[in-house]
VEXLUMZA-674368 format. One record per residue (C-alpha): residue number from 0; residue in three letters; x, y, z. Coordinates in Angstrom, 3 decimals, decimal comma. Layout:
BEGIN
- NUM;ALA;X;Y;Z
...
END
This chain:
BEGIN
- 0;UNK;20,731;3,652;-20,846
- 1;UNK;19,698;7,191;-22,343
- 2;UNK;17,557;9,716;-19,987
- 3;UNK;15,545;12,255;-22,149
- 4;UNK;13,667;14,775;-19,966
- 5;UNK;11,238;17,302;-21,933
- 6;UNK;10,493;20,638;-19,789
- 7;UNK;7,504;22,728;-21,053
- 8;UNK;8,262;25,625;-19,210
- 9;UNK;5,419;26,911;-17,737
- 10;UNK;3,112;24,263;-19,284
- 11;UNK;0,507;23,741;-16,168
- 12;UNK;-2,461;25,783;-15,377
- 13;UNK;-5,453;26,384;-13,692
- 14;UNK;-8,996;26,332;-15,321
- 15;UNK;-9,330;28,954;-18,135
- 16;UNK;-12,341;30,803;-18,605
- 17;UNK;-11,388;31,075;-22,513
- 18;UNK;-11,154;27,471;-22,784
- 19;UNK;-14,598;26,401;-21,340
- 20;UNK;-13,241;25,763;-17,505
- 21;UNK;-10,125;23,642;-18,738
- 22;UNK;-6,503;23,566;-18,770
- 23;UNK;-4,183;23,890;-21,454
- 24;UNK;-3,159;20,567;-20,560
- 25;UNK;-7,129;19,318;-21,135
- 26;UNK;-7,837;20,596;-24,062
- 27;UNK;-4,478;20,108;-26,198
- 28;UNK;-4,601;16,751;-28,336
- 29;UNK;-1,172;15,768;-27,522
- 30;UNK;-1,556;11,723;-28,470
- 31;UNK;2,591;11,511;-27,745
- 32;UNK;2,902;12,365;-24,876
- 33;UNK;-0,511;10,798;-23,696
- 34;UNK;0,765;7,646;-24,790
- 35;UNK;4,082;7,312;-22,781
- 36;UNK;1,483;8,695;-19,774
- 37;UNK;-0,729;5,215;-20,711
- 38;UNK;2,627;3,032;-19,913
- 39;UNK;4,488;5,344;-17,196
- 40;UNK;4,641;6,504;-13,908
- 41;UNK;2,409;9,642;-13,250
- 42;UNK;2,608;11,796;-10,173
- 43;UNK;3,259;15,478;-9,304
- 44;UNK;6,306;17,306;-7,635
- 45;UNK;6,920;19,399;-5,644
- 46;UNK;9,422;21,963;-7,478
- 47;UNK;9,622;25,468;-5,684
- 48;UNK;11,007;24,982;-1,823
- 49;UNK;8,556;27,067;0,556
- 50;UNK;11,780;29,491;0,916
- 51;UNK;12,121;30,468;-2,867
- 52;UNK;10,367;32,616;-5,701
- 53;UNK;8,467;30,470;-8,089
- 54;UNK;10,556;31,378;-10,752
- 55;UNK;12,180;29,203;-13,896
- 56;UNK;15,311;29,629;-12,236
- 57;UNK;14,710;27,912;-9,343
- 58;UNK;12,491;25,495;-11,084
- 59;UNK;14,485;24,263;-13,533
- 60;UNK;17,783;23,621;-11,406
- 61;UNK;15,347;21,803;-9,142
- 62;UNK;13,847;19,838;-12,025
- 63;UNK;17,581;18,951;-13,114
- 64;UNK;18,190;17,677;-9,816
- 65;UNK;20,218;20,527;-7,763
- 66;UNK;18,690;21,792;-4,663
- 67;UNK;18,422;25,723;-5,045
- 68;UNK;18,416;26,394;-1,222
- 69;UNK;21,757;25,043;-1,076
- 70;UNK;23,286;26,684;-4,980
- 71;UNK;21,046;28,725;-6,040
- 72;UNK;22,653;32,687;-5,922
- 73;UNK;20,523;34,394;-8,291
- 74;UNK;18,987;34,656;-12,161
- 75;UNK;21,063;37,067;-13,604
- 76;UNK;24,710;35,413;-12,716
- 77;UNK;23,188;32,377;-14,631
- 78;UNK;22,503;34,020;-18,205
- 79;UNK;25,882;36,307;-17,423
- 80;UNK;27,595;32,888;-17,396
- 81;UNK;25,223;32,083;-20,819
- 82;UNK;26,237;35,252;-22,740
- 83;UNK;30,041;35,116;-21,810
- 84;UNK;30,835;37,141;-19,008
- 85;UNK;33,920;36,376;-16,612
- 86;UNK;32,132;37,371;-13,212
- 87;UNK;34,176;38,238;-10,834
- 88;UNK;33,724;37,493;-6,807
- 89;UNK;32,334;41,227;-6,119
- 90;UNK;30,164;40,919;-9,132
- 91;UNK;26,405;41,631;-8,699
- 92;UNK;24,353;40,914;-11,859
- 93;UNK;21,123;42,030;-12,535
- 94;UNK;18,710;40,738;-15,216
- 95;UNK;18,166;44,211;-17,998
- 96;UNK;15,189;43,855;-19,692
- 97;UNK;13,724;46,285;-22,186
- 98;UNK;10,374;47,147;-21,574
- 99;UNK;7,328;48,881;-23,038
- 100;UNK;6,091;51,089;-20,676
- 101;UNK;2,887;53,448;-21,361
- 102;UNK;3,917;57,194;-21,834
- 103;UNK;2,725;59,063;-18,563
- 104;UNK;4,497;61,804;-17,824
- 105;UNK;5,939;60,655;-14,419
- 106;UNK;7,940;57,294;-14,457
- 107;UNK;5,926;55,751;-11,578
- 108;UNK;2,722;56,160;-13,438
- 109;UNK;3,402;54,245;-16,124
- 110;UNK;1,670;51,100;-16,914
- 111;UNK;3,702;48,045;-17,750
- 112;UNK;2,457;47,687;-21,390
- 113;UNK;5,266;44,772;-22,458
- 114;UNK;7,884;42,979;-20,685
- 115;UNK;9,215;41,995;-23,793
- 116;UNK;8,934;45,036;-25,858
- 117;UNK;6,573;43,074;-28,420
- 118;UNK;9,004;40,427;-28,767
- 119;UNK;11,667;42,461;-29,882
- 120;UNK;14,309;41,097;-32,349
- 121;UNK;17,989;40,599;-31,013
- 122;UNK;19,230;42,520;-33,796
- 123;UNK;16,939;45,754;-32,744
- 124;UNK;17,744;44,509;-29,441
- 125;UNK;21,998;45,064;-29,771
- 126;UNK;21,199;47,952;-30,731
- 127;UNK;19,261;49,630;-27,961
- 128;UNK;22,005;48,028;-25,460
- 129;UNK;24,735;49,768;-27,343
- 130;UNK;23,269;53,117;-26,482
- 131;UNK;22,205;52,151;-23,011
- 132;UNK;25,829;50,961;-22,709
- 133;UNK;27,316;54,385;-24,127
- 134;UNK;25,154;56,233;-21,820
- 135;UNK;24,856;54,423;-18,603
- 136;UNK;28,165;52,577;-19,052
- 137;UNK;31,569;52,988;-16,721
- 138;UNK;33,882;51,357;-14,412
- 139;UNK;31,068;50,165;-12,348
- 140;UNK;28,264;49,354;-14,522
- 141;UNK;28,322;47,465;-17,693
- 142;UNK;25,583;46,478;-19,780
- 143;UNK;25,654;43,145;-21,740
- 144;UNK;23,638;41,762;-24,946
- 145;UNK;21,549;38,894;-24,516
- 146;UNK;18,680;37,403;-26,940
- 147;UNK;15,308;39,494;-27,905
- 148;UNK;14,332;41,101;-25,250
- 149;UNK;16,149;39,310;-21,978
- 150;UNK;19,738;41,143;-21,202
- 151;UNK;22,449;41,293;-18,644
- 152;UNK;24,059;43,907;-16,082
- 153;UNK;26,964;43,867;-14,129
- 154;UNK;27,796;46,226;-10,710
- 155;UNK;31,306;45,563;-9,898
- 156;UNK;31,134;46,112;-6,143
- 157;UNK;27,447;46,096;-5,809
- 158;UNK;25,150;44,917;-3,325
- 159;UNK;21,856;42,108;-3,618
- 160;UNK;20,125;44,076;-0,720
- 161;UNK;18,312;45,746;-2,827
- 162;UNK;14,679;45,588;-1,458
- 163;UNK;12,075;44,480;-4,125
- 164;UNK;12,982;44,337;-7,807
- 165;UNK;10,262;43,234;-9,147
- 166;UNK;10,191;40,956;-12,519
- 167;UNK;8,445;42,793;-14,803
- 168;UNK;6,114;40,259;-16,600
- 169;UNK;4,709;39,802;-12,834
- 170;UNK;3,024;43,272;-13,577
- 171;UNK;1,979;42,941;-16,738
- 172;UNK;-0,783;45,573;-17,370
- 173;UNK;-0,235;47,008;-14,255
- 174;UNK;1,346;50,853;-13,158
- 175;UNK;4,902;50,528;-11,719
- 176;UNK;4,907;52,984;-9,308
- 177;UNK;4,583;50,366;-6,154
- 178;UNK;6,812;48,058;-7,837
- 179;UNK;9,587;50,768;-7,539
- 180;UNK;12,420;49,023;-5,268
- 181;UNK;12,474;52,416;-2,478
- 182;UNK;15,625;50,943;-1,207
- 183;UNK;18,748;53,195;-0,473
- 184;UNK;20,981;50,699;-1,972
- 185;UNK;18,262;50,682;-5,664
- 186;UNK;18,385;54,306;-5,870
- 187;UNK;21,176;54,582;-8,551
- 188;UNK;19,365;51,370;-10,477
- 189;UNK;16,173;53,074;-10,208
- 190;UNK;17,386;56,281;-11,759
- 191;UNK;18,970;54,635;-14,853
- 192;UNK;15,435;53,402;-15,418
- 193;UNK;13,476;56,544;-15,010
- 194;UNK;16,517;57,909;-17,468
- 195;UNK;16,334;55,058;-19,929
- 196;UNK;12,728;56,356;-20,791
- 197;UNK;13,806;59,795;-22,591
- 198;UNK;17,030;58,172;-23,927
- 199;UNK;15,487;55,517;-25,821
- 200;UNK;11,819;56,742;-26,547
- 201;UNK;13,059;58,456;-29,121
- 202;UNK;15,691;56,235;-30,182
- 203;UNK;15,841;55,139;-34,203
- 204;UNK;14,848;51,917;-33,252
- 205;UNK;11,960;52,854;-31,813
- 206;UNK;10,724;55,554;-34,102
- 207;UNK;11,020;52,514;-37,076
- 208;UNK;8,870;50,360;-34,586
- 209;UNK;6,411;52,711;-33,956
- 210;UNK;6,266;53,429;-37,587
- 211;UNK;5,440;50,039;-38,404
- 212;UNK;2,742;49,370;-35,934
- 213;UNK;4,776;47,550;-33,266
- 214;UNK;5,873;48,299;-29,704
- 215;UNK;8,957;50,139;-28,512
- 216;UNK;11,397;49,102;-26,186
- 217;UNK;11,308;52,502;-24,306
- 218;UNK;12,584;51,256;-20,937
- 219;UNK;15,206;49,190;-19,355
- 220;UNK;14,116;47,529;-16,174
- 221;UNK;16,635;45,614;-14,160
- 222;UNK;15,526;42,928;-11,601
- 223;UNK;16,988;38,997;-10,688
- 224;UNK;20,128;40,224;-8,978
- 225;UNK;22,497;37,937;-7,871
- 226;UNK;26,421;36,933;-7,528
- 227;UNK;29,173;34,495;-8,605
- 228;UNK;27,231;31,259;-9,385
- 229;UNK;28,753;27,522;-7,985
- 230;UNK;27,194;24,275;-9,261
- 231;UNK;28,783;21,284;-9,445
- 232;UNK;29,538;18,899;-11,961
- 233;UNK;26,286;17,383;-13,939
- 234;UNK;28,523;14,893;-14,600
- 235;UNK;30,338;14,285;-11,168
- 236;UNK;27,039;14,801;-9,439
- 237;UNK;25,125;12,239;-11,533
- 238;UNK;27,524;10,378;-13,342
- 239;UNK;26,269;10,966;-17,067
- 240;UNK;27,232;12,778;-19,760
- 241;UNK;24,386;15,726;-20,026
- 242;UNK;23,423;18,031;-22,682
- 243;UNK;21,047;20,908;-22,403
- 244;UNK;18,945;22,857;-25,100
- 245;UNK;17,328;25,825;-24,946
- 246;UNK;16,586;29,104;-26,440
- 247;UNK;17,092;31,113;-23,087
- 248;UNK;20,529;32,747;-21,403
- 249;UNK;18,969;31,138;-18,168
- 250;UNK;18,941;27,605;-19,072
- 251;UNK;22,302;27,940;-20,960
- 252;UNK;23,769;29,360;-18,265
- 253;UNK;22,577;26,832;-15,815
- 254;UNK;24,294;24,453;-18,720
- 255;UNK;27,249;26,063;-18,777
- 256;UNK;27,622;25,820;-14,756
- 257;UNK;27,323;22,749;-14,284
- 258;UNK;29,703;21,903;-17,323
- 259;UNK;27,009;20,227;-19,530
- 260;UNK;27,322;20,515;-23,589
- 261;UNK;24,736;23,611;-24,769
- 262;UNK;24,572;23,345;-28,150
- 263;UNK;22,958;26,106;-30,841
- 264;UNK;19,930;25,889;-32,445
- 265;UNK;19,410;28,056;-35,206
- 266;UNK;16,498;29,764;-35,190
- 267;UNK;15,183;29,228;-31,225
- 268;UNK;13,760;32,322;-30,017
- 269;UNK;11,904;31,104;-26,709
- 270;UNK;8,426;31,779;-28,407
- 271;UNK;5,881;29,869;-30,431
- 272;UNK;7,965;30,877;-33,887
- 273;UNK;10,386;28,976;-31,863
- 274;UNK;12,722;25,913;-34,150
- 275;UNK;10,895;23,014;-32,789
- 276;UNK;12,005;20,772;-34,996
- 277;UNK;15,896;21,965;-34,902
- 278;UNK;16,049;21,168;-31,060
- 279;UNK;14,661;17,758;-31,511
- 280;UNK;17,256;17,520;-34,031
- 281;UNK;20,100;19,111;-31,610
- 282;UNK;18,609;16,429;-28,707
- 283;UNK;19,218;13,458;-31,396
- 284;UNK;22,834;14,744;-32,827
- 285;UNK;23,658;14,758;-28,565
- 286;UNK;22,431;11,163;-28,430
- 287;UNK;24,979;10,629;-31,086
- 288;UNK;27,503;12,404;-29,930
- 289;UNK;27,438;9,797;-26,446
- 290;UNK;25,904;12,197;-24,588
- 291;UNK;23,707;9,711;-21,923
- 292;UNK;21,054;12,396;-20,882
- 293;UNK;19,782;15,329;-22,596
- 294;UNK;17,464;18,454;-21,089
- 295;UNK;15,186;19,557;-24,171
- 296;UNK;13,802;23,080;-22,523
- 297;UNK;11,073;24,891;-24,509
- 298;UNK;9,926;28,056;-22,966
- 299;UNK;6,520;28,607;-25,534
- 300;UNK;4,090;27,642;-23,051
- 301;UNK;5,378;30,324;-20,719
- 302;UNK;5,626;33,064;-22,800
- 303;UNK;2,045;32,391;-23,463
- 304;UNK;0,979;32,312;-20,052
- 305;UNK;2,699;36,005;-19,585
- 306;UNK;1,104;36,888;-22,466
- 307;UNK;-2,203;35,484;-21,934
- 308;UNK;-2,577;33,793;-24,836
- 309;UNK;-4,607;30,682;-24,413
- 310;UNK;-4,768;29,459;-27,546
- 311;UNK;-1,203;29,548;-28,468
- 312;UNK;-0,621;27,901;-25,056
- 313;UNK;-2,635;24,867;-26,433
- 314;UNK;-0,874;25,047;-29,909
- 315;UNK;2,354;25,284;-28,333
- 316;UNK;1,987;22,127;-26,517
- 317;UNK;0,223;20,142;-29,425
- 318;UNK;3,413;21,310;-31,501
- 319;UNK;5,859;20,070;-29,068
- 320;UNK;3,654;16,410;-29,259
- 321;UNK;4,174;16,632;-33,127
- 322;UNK;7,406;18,025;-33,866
- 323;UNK;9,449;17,338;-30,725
- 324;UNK;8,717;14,010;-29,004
- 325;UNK;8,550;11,869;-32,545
- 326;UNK;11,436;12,828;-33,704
- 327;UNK;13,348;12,429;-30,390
- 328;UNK;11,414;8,508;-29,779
- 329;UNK;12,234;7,138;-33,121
- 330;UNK;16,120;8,010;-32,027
- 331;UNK;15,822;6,561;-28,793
- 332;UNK;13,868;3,284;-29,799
- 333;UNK;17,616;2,722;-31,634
- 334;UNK;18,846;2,053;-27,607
- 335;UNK;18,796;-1,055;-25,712
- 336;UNK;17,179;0,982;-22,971
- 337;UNK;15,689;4,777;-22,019
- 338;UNK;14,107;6,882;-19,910
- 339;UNK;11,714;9,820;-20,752
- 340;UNK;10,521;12,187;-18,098
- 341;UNK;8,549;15,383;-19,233
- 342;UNK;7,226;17,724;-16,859
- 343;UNK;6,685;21,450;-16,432
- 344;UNK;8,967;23,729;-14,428
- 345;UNK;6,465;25,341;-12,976
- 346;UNK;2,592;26,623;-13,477
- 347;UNK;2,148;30,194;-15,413
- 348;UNK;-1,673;30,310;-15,189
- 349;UNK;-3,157;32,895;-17,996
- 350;UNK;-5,686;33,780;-15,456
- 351;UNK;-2,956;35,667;-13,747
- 352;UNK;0,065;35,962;-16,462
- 353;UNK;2,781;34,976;-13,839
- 354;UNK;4,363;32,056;-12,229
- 355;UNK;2,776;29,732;-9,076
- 356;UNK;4,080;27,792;-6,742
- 357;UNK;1,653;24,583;-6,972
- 358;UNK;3,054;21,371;-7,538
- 359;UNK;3,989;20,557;-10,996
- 360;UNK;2,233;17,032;-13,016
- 361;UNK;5,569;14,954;-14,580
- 362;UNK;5,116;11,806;-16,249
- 363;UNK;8,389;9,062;-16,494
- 364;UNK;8,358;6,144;-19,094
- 365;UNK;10,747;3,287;-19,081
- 366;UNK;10,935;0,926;-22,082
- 367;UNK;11,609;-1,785;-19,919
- 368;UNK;9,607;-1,284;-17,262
- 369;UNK;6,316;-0,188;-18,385
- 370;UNK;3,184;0,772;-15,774
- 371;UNK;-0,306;1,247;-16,287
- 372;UNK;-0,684;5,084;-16,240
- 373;UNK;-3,417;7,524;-17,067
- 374;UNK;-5,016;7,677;-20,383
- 375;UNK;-4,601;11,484;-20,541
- 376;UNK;-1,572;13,596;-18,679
- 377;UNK;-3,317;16,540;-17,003
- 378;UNK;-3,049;18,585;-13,631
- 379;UNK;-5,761;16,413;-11,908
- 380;UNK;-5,103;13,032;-13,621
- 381;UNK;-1,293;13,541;-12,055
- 382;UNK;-2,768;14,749;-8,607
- 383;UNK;-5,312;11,702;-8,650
- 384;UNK;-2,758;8,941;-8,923
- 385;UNK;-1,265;9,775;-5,331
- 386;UNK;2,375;9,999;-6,118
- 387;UNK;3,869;12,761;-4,952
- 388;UNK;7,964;13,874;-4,538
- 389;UNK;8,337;16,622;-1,969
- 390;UNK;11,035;18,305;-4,421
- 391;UNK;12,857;18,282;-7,763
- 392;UNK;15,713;16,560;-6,844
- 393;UNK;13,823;13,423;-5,185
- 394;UNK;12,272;13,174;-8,610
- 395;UNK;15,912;13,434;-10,424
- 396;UNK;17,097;10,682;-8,274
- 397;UNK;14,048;8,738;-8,693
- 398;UNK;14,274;9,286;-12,449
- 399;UNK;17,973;8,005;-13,102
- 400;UNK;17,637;5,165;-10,048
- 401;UNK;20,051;7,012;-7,764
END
């Protein structure tokens, strides 16, 4: 038996006035995945405990079957883990992105232009975390590269009590004065931020950006704080041999934790320009390899969400129908016998450019067991059919019969 699972980060929605009153989900022609939803089981889940942040963090290690109440210790520990870092037990990560802020005099009222500095490159990237490094850097903090725009710090003997530090793509066009942590323990994180601005506006980097029409990355912003992360075992948990791809220091470092295979694909940036076709190809070669379940992760439809960008939201999730899900059947139709769940982490509704909490529409074909589904996989075709799992890893276990 092989178990694919497909997670469109991000992927549901609510109604968008730019697309008539519909979904993403509605409107994309996505004959693929429509079809498994005509012979499969079709429900929602619940993926974000009550407790917990709806973010892809806790999502996704829900959606792969680990509780997060019970192992979940943070974002930023997870991509540490991703890029390399050996964390020790009075570690405190924190996720450093680099930012495009508007250019108001005072730090508080600026406006959060960009969370991802307009998609910055990792190359242009390295290069503004070597100077942040040389200038913030010392026995206690130590700033680590990541990919485009997503990067990594680590406080040896810090503290997670650090009041609210808020992700910055949850303020997206909004001024970041309120969204200033005021704790006593943030102060010395807060500074490096209001400093970051008149180190790097200026920065070559930034002057060649600006000179070219695009954004700068003028500002650091750290946020996602966390320690040491613990998760057991895909394999001893589950039994199976698990592989996960993905473009993103998160997922890879969830991956890495639980001692799954996390191969590279060349060319997988986390954005619609994403290598579509090279992770279907990755998700085939671990077939081959004996690998009995593999995690394809494609973040597109969530960037698009943050970015409001209904359009490519749509086109993101008809190219994962044409480039991703043939390519990855045809190899499994080779097996006696499979499994194919796909299902969104969580909701990033372009109406408000962030994540939600709502339960999540999945959809689980078994060659040889097939239902009568739904002729089209939506929001309220899922919600309509009654089946409902109260969290992620009910699903899992539902999913691989445990």
């Amino acid at each position: 038996m092989k178990y694919l699972v497909v997670l469109y980060d991000g992927m549901a929605d609510y109604p968008v006035p730019e697309l008539d009153g519909k979904t993403p989900m509605e409107v994309a022609d996505k004959p693929n995945f429509d079809a498994l939803g005509k012979k499969g089981t079709v429900g929602i889940v619940k993926t974000v405990a009550d407790s917990l942040k709806p973010g892809s963090d806790v999502a996704n290690l829900s959606a792969l079957g680990y509780d997060p109440e019970k192992c979940y210790t943070g974002r930023s520990p997870l991509e540490a883990v991703s890029i390399g870092v050996d964390l020790k037990d009075d570690d405190v990560t924190m996720r450093c992105n680099i930012v495009t802020l508007s250019d108001e005099e005072k730090y508080e009222d600026k406006t959060m232009v960009d969370y991802s500095a307009g998609d910055i490159s990792s190359a242009e990237a390295a290069e503004i975390i070597k100077t942040v490094q040389e200038h913030f850097g010392n026995d206690i903090y130590r700033f680590y590269n990541g990919v485009s725009y997503r990067h990594c710090l680590v406080w040896h003997g810090g503290t997670t009590d650090l009041g609210n530090m808020t992700p910055p793509h949850d303020i997206s066009g909004r001024v970041i004065g309120e969204y200033l942590s005021e704790s006593e323990n943030a102060k010395p994180l807060i500074q490096m931020m209001r400093e970051s601005f008149d180190l790097l506006k200026n920065h070559p980097v930034n002057l060649k950006r600006v000179s070219e029409g695009k954004r700068p990355a003028n500002s650091i912003w750290l946020w996602g704080e966390g320690t040491k992360p613990a998760l057991e075992s895909f394999e001893d948990k589950f039994g199976l041999k698990g592989s996960i791809i993905s473009a993103v220091d998160l997922l890879k470092g969830i991956g890495g934790c639980a001692k799954m295979n996390v191969p590279t694909v060349e060319g997988a940036t986390g954005y619609i320009d994403t290598n579509f076709k090279g992770k279907a190809q990755a998700a085939v070669d671990e077939f081959r390899k004996g690998q009995d379940f593999v995690y394809i992760h494609i973040e597109a439809t969530d960037e698009c969400g943050h970015r409001h960008e209904p359009k490519n939201k749509v086109k993101a999730i008809e190219i994962i129908d044409r480039e991703v899900l043939p390519v990855v059947l045809e190899e499994l139709e080779k097996y006696d016998d499979y499994k194919v769940m796909i299902l969104p982490d969580h909701p990033t509704p372009i109406v408000t450019m962030t994540h939600a909490r709502d339960p999540v529409p999945f959809m689980i074909y078994h060659k040889k067991d097939e239902k009568t589904g739904v002729d089209t996989v939506t929001e309220n075709t899922a919600k309509a059919t009654g089946v409902y799992f109260d969290s992620g890893v009910e699903l899992m276990k539902y999913f691989l019969d445990k």
